[in-house]
Structures are given as structure tokens and as C-alpha cells.
C-alpha positions as CSV (number, residue, x, y, z in Angstrom):
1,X,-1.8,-22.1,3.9
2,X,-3.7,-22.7,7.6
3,X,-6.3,-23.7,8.7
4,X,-6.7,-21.2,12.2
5,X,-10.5,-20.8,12.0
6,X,-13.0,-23.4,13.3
7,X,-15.0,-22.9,9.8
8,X,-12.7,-22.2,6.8
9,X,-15.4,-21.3,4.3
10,X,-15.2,-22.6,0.0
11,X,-18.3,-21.7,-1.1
12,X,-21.2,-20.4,1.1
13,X,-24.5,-18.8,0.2
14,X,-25.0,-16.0,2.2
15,X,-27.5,-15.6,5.0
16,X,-29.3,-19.5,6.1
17,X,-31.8,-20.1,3.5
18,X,-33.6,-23.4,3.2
19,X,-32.1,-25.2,0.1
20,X,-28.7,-22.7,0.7
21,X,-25.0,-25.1,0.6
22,X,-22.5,-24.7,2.4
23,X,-18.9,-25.8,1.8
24,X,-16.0,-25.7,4.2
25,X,-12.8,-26.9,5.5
26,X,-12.8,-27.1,9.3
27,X,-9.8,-26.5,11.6
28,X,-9.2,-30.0,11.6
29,X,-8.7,-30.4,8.2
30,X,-12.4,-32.5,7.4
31,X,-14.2,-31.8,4.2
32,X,-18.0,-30.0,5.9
33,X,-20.5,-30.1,3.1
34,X,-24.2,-29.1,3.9
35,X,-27.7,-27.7,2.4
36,X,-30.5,-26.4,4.7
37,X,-33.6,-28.7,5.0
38,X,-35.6,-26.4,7.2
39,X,-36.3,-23.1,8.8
40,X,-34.8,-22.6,12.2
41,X,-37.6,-21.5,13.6
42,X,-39.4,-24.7,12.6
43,X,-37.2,-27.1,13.6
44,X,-38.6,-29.4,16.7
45,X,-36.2,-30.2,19.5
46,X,-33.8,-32.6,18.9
47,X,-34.1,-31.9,15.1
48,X,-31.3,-30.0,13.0
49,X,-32.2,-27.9,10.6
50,X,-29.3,-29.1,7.9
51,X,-27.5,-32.6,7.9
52,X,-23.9,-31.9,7.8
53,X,-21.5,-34.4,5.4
54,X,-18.1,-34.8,7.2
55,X,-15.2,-36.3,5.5
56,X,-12.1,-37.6,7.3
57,X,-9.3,-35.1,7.4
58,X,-7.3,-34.4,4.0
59,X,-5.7,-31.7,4.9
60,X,-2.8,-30.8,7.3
61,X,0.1,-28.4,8.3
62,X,2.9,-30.4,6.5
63,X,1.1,-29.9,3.0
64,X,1.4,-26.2,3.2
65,X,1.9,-24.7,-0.1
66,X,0.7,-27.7,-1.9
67,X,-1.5,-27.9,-4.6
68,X,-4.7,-30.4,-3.9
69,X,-7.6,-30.6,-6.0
70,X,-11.0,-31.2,-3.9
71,X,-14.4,-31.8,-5.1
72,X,-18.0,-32.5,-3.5
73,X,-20.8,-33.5,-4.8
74,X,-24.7,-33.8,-4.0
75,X,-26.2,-35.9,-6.1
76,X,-29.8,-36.3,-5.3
77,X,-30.6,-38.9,-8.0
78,X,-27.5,-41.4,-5.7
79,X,-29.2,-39.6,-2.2
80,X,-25.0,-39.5,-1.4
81,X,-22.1,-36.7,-0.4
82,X,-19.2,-37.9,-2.0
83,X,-15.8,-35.8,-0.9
84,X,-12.8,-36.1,-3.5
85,X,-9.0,-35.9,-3.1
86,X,-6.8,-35.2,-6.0
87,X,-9.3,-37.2,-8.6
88,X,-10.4,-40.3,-6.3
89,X,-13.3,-40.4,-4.0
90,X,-12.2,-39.9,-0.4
91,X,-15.2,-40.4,1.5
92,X,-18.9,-40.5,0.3
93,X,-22.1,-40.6,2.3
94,X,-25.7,-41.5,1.9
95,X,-28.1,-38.6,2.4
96,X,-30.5,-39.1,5.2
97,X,-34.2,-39.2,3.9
98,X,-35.4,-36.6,6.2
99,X,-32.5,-34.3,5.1
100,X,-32.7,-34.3,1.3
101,X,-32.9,-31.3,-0.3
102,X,-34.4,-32.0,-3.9
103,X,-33.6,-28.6,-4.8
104,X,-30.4,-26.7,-4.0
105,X,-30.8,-23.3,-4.3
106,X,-27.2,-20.9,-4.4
107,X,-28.6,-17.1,-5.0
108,X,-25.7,-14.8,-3.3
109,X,-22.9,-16.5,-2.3
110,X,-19.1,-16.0,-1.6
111,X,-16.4,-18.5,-2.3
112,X,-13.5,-18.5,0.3
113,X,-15.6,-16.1,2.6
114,X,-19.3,-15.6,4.4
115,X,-20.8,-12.5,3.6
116,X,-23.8,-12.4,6.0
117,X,-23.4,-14.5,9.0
118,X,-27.1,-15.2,10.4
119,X,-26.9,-16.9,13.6
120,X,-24.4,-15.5,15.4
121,X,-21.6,-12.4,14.7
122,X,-18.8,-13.7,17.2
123,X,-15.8,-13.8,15.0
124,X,-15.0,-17.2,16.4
125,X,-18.4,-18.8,14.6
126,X,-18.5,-15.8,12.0
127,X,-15.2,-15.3,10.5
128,X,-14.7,-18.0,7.7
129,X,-12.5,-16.7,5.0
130,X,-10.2,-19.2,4.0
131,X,-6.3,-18.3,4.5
132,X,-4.7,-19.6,1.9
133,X,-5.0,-19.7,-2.1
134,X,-7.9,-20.8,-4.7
135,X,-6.2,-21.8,-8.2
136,X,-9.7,-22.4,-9.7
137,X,-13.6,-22.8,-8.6
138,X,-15.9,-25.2,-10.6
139,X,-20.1,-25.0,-9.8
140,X,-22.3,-27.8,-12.0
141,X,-25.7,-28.3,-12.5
142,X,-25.7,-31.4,-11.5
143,X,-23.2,-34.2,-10.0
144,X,-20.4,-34.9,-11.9
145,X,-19.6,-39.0,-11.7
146,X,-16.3,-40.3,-10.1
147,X,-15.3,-40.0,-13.9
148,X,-15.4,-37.2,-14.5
149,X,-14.0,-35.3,-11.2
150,X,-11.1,-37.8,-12.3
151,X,-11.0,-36.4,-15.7
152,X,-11.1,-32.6,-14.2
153,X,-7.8,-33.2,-12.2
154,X,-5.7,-35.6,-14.4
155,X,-6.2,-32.0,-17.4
156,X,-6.1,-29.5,-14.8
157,X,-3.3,-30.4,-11.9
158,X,-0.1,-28.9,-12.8
């Protein structure tokens, strides 16, 4: 129903391990999608330790209340981020050489929360939970095709 946190978490593992995704919805209203490549601690200057997939905004205040159906997907085999909207592909991205992660790894995890902020514990970087309402939560193997995300909202909007 808002967006009043900077990070407004979907589904995050906990802690920052390497291979760990993260997926959010910023203040803004942008899609963030993201899986650790490396360590902090061994991460040269200049050098991020995760590549971060940003989509243009698809949310705002006016669709309050509404129901939307998003979807991301990593697909290693493509090397892209694709963000969906309602069925279609909103934005899509290829993944940086030096960023992909052949193996995602999810171990604990919290959808519409973060259980065990890492870096930093000031509630404006910490505090993620999402402020509004979840009607379903979907976690493949594997990337679905443009397709099939299609499929998935044409049976399942209401």
C-alpha cells in the first residue's frame, strides 16, 4: 500500500552470502534484483561485491490497493535480469560477465522482510518489510520464459 522505506524487501536471504538474491521494491517504485558475486572483504576498490538489476519504476501512490503481478528472473543460460509487469516483460538486462553468479544459492530467507541485516543496523538501511499485501509467492528452479510468466498471470489475476 506505500512504499516509505528506501528498500522495500520481496524476497531476501538473510545475512550477505556470496550467491545470496535479493529482491526489492525501492521507494521509488524500481524493480532492485541482485545475487552476491563476492565477499566484502575481498572486493578491490572500485569493485562492488553484487551487480544490482534496476527496472524503471512500476509502481506508484495512485495504484494503491491494486492488484499487480511482478516477476524476475535470472537466467544464467540468457546471462539477463528480466523484470515483468502484469505478464509482459518490463525491462530486462544483460548480466555483466564479471558479475554472474552460476549458482544462486537461497538457504534462510524472508519474503516481504530481512531477517539479519549484515552491514549496517540503522533502521533507515535495515528496516525492509514491505507495507502492503502478498496475494501469492512463486520460487523456480530455473527461469521461467516470457511464456510462461504470461501464462502465470493470464490463470492467476483475479
Amino acid at each position: 500500500n506505500s512504499l516509505d522505506r528506501w528498500y522495500n524487501s520481496l524476497f531476501l536471504t538473510d545475512g550477505a552470502k556470496v550467491g545470496g538474491p535479493h529482491w526489492q521494491i525501492m521507494d521509488d517504485g524500481r524493480l532492485f534484483f541482485s545475487v552476491k558475486k563476492h565477499e566484502t572483504s575481498e572486493v578491490k576498490r572500485g569493485q562492488k561485491d553484487k551487480y544490482h538489476f534496476m527496472s524503471p519504476p512500476i509502481w506508484n501512490a495512485s495504484q494503491s490497493g491494486q492488484w499487480l503481478m511482478i516477476a524476475t528472473t535470472y537466467d544464467v543460460d540468457a546471462r539477463k535480469v528480466t523484470h515483468y509487469l502484469n505478464g509482459r516483460v518490463f525491462s530486462e538486462e544483460a548480466i555483466p560477465e564479471e558479475y554472474l553468479v552460476e549458482n544462486v544459492a537461497i538457504g534462510a530467507a524472508s519474503i516481504c522482510n530481512w531477517s539479519e541485516p549484515v552491514y549496517r543496523t540503522d533502521a533507515h538501511f535495515a528496516v525492509r518489510n514491505l507495507n502492503g499485501s502478498m496475494d501469492e509467492f512463486a520460487l523456480f528452479a530455473a527461469a521461467l520464459t516470457s511464456q510462461e510468466i504470461a501464462d502465470i498471470y493470464e490463470h492467476g489475476k483475479p
